[in-house]
C-alpha positions as CSV (number, residue, x, y, z in Angstrom):
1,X,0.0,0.0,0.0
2,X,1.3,3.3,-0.5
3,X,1.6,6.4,2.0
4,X,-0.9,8.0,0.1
5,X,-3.2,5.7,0.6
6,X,-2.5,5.2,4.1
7,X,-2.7,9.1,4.7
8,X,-5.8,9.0,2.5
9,X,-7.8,5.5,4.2
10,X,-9.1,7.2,7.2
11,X,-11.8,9.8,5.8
12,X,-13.1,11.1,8.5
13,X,-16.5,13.0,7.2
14,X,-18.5,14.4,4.2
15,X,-19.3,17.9,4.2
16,X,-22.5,20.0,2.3
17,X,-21.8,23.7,1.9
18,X,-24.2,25.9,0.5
19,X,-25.0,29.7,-0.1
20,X,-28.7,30.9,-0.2
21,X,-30.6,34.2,-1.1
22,X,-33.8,34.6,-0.1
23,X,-35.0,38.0,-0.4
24,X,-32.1,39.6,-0.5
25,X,-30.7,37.9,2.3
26,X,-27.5,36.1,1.2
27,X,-27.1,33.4,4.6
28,X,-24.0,30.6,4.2
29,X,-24.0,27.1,6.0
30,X,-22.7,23.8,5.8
31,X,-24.0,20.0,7.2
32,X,-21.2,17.6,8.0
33,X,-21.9,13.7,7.4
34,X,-20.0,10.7,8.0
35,X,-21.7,8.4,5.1
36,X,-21.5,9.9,1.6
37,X,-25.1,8.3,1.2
38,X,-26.3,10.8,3.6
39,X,-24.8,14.1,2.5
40,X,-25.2,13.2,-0.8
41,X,-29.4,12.9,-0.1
42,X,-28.9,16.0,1.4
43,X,-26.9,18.0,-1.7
44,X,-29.3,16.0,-3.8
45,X,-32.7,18.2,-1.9
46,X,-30.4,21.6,-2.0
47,X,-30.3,21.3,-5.8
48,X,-34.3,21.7,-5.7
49,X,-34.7,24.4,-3.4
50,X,-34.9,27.4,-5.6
51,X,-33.5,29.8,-2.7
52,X,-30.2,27.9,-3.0
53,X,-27.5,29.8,-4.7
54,X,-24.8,27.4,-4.8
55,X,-23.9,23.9,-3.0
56,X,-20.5,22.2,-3.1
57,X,-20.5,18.3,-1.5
58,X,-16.6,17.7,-0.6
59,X,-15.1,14.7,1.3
60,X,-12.8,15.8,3.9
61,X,-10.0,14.1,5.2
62,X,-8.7,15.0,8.8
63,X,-5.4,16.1,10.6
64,X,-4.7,12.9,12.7
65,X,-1.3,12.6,14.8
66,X,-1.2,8.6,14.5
67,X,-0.8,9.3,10.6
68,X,2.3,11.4,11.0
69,X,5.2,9.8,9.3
70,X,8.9,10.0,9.2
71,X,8.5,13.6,10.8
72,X,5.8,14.8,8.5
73,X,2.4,15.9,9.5
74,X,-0.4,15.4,7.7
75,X,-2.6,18.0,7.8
76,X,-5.7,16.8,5.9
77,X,-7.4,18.2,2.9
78,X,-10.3,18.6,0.8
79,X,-11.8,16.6,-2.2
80,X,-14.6,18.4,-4.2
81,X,-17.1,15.5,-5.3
82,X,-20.0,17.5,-7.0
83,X,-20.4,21.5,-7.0
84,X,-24.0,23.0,-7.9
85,X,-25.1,26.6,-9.0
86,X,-28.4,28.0,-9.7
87,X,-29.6,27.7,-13.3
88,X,-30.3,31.9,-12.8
89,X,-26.5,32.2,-12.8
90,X,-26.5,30.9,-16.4
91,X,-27.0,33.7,-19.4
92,X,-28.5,32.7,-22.4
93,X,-25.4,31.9,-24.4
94,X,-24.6,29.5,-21.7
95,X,-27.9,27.9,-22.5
96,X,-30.0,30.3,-19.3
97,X,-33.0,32.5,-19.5
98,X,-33.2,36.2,-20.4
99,X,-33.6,38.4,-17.4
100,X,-37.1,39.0,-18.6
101,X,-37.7,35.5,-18.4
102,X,-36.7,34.9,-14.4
103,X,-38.2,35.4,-11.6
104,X,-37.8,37.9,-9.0
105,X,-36.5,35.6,-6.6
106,X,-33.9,34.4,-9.8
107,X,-33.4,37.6,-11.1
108,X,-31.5,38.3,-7.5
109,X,-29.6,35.4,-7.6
110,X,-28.4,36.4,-11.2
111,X,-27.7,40.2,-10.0
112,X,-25.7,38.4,-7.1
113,X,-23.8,36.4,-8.6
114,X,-22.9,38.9,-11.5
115,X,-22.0,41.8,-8.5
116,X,-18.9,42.4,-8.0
117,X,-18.2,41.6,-3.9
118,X,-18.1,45.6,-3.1
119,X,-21.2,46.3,-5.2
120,X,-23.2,44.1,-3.9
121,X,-25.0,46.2,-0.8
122,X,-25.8,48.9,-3.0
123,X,-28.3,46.5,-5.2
124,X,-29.6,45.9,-1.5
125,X,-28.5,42.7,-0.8
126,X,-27.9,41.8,3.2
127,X,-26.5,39.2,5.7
128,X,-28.9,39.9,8.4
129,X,-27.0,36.3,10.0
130,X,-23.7,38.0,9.6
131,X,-22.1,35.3,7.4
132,X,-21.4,37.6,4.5
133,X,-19.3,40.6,6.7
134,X,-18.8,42.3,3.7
135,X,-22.3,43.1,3.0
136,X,-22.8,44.8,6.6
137,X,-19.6,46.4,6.1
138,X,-20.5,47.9,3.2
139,X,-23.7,49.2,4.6
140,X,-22.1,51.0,7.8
């Protein structure tokens, strides 16, 4: 077997991070799972919910001390399985709708997502959880 592998054996968990808006309110969380079965159901349901922005399922492989060898930590590390984003994020030549064509609700995910991150607060978007500090920073 090689170190690799042996660093790599012991995954210790499955994580589900996802950004939504919902009127304007742009929120950030994330749902940790040891089976992939179970996070993936979960990513799976985020993909329908039309207030989800984006979703990324990644497998992530812990620090652990008993896998330190010859002097070398290992530190652990991400593995992106699947990444999601809104269809409202998608213009028409990429195969999306016309802004006409969207909702309110997706016309603000589009306008999000096309914002640059200091621009974004004067369209009116918020973090009334305080996960995006930039929009309450901008808005002091």
């Amino acid at each position: 077997m090689k170190l690799l592998d042996i660093l790599l054996e012991n995954t210790l968990e499955y994580k589900v991070e996802f950004v939504t808006i919902k009127d304007k309110d742009v929120s950030q969380g994330s749902a940790l799972y040891k089976e992939l079965a179970d996070a993936k159901k979960f990513f799976d349901s985020l993909t329908n919910d039309p207030e989800v922005y984006r979703a990324e399922l990644k497998k992530v492989m812990g620090a652990d001390s008993s896998r330190n060898v010859g002097g070398a930590s290992f530190t652990g590390g991400t593995e992106t399985i699947e990444r999601y984003s809104h269809p409202a994020t998608k213009g028409v030549d990429q195969g999306g709708k016309s802004s006409d064509e969207l909702t309110p609700a997706e016309l603000d995910i589009r306008v999000f997502a096309n914002s640059r991150m200091g621009t974004a607060a004067k369209k009116g978007f918020k973090s009334t959880d305080g996960t995006y500090k930039y929009l309450e920073e901008e808005t002091r």
